[in-house]
C-alpha positions as CSV (number, residue, x, y, z in Angstrom):
1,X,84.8,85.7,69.9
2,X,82.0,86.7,72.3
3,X,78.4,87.1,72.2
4,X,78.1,90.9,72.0
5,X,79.8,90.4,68.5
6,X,76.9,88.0,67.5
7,X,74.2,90.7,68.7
8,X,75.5,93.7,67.3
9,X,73.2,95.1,64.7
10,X,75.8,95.8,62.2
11,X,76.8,91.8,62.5
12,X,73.3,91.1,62.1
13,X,72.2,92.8,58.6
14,X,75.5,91.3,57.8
15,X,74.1,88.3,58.2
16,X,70.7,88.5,56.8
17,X,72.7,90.0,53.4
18,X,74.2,86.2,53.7
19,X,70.6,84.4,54.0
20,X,69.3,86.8,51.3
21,X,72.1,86.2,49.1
22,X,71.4,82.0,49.3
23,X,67.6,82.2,48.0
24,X,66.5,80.5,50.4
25,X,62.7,79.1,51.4
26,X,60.3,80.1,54.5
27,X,60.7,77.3,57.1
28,X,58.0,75.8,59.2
29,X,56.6,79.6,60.0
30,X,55.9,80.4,56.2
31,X,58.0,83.5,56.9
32,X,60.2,84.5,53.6
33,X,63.6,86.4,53.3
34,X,61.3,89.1,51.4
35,X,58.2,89.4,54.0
36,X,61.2,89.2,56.7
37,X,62.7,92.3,54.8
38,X,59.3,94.2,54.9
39,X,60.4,95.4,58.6
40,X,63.9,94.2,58.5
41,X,65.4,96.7,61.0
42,X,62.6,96.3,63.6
43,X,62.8,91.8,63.3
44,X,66.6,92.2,64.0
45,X,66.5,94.4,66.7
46,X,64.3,92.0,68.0
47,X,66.2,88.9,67.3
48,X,69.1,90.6,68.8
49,X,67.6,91.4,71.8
50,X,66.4,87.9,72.3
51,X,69.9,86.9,71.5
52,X,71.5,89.3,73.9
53,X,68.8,88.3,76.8
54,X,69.0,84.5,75.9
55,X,65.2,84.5,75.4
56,X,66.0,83.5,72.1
57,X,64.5,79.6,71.0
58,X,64.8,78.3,67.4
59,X,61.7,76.9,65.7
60,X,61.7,73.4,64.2
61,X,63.4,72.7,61.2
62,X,61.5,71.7,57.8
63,X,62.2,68.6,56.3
64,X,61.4,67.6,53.2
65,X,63.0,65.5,50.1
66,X,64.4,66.8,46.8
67,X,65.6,64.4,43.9
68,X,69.1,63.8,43.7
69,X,70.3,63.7,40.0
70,X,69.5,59.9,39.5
71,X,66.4,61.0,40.8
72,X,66.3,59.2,44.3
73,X,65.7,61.2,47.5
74,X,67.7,63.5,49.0
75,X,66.2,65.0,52.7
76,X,66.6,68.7,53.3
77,X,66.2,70.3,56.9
78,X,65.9,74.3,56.9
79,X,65.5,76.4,59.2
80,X,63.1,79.2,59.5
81,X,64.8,82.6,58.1
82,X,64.9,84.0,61.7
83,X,67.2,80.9,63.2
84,X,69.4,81.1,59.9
85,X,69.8,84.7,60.1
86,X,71.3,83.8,63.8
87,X,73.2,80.7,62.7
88,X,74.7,83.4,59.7
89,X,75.3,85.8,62.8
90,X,77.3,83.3,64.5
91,X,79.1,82.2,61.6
92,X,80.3,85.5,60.7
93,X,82.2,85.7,64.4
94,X,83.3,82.0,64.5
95,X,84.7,81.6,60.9
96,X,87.5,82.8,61.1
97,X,88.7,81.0,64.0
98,X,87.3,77.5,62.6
99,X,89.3,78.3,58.9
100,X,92.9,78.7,60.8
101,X,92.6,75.3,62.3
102,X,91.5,73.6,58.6
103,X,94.1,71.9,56.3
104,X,95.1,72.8,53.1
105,X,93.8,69.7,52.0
106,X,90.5,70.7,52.4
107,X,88.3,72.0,49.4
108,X,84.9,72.5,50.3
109,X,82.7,75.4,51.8
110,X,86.0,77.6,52.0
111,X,86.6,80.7,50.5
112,X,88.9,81.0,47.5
113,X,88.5,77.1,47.7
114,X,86.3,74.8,44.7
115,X,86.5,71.9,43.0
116,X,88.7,73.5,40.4
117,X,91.6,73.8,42.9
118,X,90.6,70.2,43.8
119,X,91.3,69.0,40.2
120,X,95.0,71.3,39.9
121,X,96.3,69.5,43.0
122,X,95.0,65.7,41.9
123,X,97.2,66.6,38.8
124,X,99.7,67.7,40.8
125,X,99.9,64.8,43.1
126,X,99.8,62.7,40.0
127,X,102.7,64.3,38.0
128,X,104.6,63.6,41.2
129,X,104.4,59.8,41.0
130,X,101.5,59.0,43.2
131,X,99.5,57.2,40.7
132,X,97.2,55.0,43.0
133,X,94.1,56.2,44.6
134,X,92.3,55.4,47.6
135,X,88.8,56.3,46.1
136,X,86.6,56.4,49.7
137,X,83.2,57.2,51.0
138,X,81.8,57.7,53.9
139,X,78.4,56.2,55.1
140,X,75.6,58.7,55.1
141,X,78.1,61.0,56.9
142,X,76.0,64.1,57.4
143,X,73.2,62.0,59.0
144,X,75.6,60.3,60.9
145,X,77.8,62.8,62.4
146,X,78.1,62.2,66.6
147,X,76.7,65.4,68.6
148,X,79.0,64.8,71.5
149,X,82.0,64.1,69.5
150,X,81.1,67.2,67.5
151,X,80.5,69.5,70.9
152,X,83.6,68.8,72.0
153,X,85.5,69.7,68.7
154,X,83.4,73.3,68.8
155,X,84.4,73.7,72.3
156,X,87.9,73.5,72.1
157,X,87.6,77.0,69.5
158,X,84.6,78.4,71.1
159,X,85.1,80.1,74.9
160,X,82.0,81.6,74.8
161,X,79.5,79.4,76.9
162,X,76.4,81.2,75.2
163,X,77.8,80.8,71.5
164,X,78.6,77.2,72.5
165,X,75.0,76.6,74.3
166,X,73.2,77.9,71.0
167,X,75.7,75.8,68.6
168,X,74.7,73.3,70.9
169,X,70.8,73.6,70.0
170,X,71.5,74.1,66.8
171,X,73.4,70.7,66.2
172,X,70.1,68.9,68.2
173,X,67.1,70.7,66.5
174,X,63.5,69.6,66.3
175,X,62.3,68.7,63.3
176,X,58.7,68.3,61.8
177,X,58.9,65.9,58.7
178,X,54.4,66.3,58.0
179,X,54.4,64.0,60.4
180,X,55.6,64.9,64.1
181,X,57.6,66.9,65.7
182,X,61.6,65.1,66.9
183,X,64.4,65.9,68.3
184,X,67.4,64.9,65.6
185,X,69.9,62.7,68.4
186,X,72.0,62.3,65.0
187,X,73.8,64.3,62.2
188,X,73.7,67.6,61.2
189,X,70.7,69.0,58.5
190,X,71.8,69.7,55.2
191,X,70.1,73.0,54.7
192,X,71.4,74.8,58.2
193,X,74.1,77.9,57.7
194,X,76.3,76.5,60.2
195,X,76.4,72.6,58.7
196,X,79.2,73.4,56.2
197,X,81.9,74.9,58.9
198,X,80.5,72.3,61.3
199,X,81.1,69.0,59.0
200,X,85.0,70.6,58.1
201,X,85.7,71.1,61.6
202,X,84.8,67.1,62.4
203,X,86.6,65.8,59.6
204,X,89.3,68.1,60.4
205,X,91.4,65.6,62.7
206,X,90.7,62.9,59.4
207,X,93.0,65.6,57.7
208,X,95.6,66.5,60.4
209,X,95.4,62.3,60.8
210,X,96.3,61.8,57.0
211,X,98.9,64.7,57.0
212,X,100.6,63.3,60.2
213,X,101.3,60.1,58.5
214,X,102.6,61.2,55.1
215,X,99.2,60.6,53.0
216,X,98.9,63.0,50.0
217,X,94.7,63.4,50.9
218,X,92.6,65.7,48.8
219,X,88.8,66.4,50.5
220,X,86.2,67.8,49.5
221,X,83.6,68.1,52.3
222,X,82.9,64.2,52.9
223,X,83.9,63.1,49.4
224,X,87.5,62.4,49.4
225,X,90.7,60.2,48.0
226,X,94.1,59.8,49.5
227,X,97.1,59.6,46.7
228,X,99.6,57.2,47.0
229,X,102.9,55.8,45.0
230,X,102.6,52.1,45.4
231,X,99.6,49.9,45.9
232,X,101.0,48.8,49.6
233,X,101.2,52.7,50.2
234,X,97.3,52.9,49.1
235,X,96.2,49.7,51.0
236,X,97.9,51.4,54.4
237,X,96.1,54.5,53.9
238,X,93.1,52.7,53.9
239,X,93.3,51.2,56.9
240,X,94.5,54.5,58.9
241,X,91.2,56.1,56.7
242,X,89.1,53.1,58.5
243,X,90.9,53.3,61.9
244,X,90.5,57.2,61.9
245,X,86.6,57.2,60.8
246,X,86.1,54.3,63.5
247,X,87.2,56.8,66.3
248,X,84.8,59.6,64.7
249,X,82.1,56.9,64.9
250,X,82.1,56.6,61.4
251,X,82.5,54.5,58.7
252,X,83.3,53.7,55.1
253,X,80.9,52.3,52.5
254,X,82.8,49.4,51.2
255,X,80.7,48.6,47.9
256,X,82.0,52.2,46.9
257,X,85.1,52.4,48.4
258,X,88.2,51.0,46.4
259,X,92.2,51.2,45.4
260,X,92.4,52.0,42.0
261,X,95.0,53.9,39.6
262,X,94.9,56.6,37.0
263,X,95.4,53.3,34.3
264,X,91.8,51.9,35.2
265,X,90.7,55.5,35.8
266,X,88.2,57.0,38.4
267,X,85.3,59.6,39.1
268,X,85.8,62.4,41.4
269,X,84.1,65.2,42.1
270,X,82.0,65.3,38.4
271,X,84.9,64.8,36.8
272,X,87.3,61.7,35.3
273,X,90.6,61.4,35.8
274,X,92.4,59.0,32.9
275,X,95.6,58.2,32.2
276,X,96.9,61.7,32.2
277,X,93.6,63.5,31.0
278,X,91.1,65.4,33.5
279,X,87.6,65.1,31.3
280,X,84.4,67.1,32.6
281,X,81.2,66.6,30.6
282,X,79.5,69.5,28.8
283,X,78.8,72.5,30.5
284,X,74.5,72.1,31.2
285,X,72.7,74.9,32.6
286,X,71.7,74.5,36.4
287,X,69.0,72.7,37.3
288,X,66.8,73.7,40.0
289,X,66.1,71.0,43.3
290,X,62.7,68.8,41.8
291,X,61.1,68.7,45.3
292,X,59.6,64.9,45.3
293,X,57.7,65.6,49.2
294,X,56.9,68.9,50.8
295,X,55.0,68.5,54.3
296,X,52.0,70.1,54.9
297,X,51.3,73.7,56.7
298,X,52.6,73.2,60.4
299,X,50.5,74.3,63.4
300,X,52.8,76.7,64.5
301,X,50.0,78.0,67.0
302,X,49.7,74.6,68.5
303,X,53.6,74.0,68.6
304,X,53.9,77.4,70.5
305,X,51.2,77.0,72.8
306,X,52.4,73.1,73.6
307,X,55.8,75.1,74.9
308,X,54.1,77.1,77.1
309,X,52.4,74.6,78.8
């Protein structure tokens, strides 16, 4: 993977038919996917060049909160359509790479991959004999996922200094939340491209981890359970699960994380597992993200002419 395979222009409409495809908004420029479009060919020529050049410096992210479906707050960081086009452009060349090192274990943000196939292998698993569950979560894990820790998991696939230097950037944006302008020291934003391959590849040694020791683990992105026969069986996995997180710099949420069985039953992933039933509610139409604070119009003038100074 090299960095002429990121600037190419073919790579790059590539990508922007990605950001296009997701529907996303303008970030902290007000630019949209459709005014970006207007002279599509000429704004990727450019981005490329600035790419190529390494002129190339990403805007701050947006953040703002949507409700979550009990209606608390969920934050959302995006970047503007220019810096996602380049994260897509860079995720097109990496991906492959970063999917050969995931386990099969693994569910989320990988093609072919959903929470159907989730559901078959719990079912599986359970018509096998393991019966208890290790039902975990993780503590805020996006917001809490360690840069350095993370850097060094991206450099062992990436060779590429320059990919690596704007992975790098990417992984410590700015931010402007309405209020000021900061540098995130922590996490990864919900809302970047590059976030879903980046959160896979640092649970990744969780998986190989789980794997290496016999545990029957089935993840989806940061929601996960580990299947066992016996409750001793579940009650070690546990403790490996805390041991492993503790070296990631991690940790688990102990009101919500517990051993249980298909007897008592347990939610996963929308759905209930029972006895020896897998129930899903009623199909509901989609709803759309209820935005509960959106910041006001940054000064990207100011911003611009503060980096120049």
């Amino acid at each position: 993977m090299e960095m002429s395979e990121v600037v190419s222009l073919r790579n790059l409409h590539v990508a922007f038919d990605r950001v296009e495809a997701s529907r996303g908004m303008a970030g902290v420029d007000g630019v949209t996917v459709a005014r970006f479009k207007r002279d599509l060919h000429t704004n990727l020529q450019s981005l490329s060049c600035d790419l190529a050049d390494m002129r190339y410096q990403p805007l701050p992210l947006l953040r703002f909160l949507v409700a979550k479906p009990d209606g608390s707050p969920r934050a959302l960081s995006v970047p503007a359509v220019r810096d996602r086009i380049a994260q897509a452009a860079v995720l097109n060349v990496i991906g492959p790479a970063f999917e050969a090192e995931f386990e099969d274990v693994s569910f989320a943000y990988r093609k072919g991959r959903s929470i159907r196939q989730a559901a078959l292998r719990i079912r599986e698993l359970r018509d096998n004999g393991y019966r208890y569950v290790v039902d975990a979560d993780i503590v805020a894990f996006f917001d809490n996922i360690d840069h350095e820790l993370l850097i060094q998991k991206v450099a062992a696939l990436v060779s590429d200094s320059r990919i690596l230097g704007l992975i790098r950037r990417w992984t410590a944006p700015e931010v402007y939340d309405g209020e000021r302008v900061y540098t995130l020291e922590r996490g990864i934003p919900q809302g970047s491209p590059l976030s879903p391959l980046l959160a896979n590849l640092f649970l990744d040694e969780l998986d190989e981890t789980m794997i290496a020791a016999g545990c029957k683990l089935v993840r989806y992105s940061d929601d996960f359970i580990i299947l066992c026969k016996t409750p001793s069986e579940a009650q070690e996995a546990l403790e490996l699960t805390e041991a492993t997180l503790d070296r990631l710099c991690l940790a688990l949420d102990a009101k919500d994380t517990r051993v249980t069985d298909f007897g008592r039953g347990f939610k996963y992933l929308g759905l209930i597992f029972m006895g020896d039933s897998i129930l899903a509610p009623f199909d509901s139409p989609k709803r759309e993200k209820r935005i509960l604070y959106m910041p006001p119009s940054f000064d990207l003038d100011a911003y611009l002419a503060a980096k120049r100074e």
